[in-house]
C-alpha positions as CSV (number, residue, x, y, z in Angstrom):
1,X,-7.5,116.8,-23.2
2,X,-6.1,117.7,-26.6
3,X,-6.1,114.4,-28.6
4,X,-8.7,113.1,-26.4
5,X,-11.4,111.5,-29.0
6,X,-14.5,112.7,-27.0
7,X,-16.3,115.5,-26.3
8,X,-19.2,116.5,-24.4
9,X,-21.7,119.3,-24.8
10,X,-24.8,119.6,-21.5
11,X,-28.1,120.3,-23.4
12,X,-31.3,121.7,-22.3
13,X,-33.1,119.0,-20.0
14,X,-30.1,117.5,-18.5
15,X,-29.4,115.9,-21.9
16,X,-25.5,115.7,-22.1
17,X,-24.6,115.0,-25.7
18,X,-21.1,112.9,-25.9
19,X,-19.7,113.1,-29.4
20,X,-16.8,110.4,-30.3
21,X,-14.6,110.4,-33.5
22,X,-12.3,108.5,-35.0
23,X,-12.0,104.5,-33.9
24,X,-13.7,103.2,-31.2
25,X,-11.4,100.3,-30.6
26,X,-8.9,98.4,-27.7
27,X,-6.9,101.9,-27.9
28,X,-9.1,104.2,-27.9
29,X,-12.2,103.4,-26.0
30,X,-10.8,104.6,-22.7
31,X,-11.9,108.4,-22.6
32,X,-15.3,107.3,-23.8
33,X,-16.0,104.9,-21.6
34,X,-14.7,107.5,-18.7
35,X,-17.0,110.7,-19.8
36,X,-20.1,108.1,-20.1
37,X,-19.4,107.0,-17.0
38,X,-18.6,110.0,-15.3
39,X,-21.9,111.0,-16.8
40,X,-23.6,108.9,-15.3
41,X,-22.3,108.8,-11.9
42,X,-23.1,112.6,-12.0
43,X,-26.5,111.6,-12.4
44,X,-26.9,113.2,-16.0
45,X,-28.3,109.3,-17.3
46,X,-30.2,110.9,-20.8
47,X,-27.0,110.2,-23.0
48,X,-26.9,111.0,-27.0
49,X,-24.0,109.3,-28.5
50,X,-22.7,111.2,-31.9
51,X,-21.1,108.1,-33.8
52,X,-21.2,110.2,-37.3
53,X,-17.4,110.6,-36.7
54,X,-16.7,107.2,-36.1
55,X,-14.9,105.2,-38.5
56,X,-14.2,101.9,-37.2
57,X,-15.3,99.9,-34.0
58,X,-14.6,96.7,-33.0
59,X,-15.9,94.6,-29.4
60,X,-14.6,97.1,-27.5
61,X,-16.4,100.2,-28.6
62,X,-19.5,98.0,-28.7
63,X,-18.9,96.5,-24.9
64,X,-18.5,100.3,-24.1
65,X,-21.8,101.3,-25.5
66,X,-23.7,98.1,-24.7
67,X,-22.4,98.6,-20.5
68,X,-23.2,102.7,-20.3
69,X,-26.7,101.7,-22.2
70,X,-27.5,99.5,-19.4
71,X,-26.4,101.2,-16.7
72,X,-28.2,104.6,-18.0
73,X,-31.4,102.2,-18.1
74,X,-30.7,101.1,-14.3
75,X,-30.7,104.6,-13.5
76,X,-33.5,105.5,-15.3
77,X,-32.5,107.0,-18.1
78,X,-31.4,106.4,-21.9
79,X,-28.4,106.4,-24.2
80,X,-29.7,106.7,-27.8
81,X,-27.4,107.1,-31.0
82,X,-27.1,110.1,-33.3
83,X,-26.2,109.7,-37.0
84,X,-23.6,106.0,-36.6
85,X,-21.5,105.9,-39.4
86,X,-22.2,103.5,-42.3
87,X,-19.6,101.1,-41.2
88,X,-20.6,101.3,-37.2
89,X,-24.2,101.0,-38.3
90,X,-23.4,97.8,-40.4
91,X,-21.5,96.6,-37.3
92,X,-24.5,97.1,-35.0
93,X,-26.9,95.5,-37.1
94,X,-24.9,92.8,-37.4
95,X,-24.8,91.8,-33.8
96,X,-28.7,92.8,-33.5
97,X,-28.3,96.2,-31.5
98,X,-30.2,97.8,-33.6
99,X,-33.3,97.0,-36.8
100,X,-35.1,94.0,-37.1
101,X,-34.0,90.8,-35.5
102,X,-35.5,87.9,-34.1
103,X,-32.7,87.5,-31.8
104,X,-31.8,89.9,-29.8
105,X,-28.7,90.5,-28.3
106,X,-28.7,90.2,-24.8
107,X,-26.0,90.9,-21.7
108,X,-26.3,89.1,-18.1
109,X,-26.1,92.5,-15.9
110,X,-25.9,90.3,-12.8
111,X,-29.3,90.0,-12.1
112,X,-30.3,88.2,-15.4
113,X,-30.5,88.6,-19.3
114,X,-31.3,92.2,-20.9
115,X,-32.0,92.5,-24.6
116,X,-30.2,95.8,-25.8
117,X,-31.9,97.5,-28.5
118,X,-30.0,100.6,-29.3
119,X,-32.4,103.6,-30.8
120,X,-30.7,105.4,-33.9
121,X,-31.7,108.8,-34.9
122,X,-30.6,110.4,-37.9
123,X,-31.9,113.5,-36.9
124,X,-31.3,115.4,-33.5
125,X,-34.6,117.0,-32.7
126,X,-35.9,113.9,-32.9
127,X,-33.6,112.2,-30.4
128,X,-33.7,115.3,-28.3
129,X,-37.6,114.5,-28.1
130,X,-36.8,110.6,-27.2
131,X,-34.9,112.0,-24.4
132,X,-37.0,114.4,-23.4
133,X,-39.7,111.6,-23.3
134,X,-37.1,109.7,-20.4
């Protein structure tokens, strides 16, 4: 799709690498949350996120990450963030996905609570290797 917001590129290991730009909101959260799913149905569950593109997310975007995270996990796999802007990564700390925090946030998946801890790389070789590792 031409003004479609995502786009996805297979990697070596069965690594698919899903790059969003621009807002990660109520409008625009459809086609992501579609090609991570799709993904994952496919049975390609080692998911790198590209976020450096982002500008702004709000519940939305985060509910979209937060739900493919967890169901990549389920499946036994991983969805790790590459290089999240300085306003999503202020946004994710915030709510505890990611850093530090003493309280982590959690989601009922149905089956009980799951803390979601969200890795961050800054550097792709290294999250390559944290896939890899899946």
């Amino acid at each position: 799709m031409p003004d479609s917001n995502v786009e996805t590129k297979q990697l070596d290991g069965g690594i698919i690498q899903v790059t969003v730009k621009g807002a990660l909101d109520r409008q625009t959260y459809r086609d992501a949350d579609r090609t991570l799913q799709r993904c994952i149905e496919n049975g390609s569950t080692r998911l790198l996120v590209d976020l450096e593109a982002v500008d702004f997310i709000n519940s939305t975007g985060i509910g979209v990450l937060v739900e493919k995270f967890t169901r990549a996990r389920e499946a036994g796999g991983d969805l790790v963030l590459l290089r999240p802007s300085e306003k999503v990564t202020d946004v994710l700390r915030l709510l505890g996905l990611i850093g530090d925090s003493s309280a982590p946030f959690t989601v009922d998946d149905g089956g009980g609570e799951v803390a979601v801890k969200f890795a961050v790389f800054e550097d792709r070789a290294t999250a390559l290797a944290r896939l890899h590792a899946t």
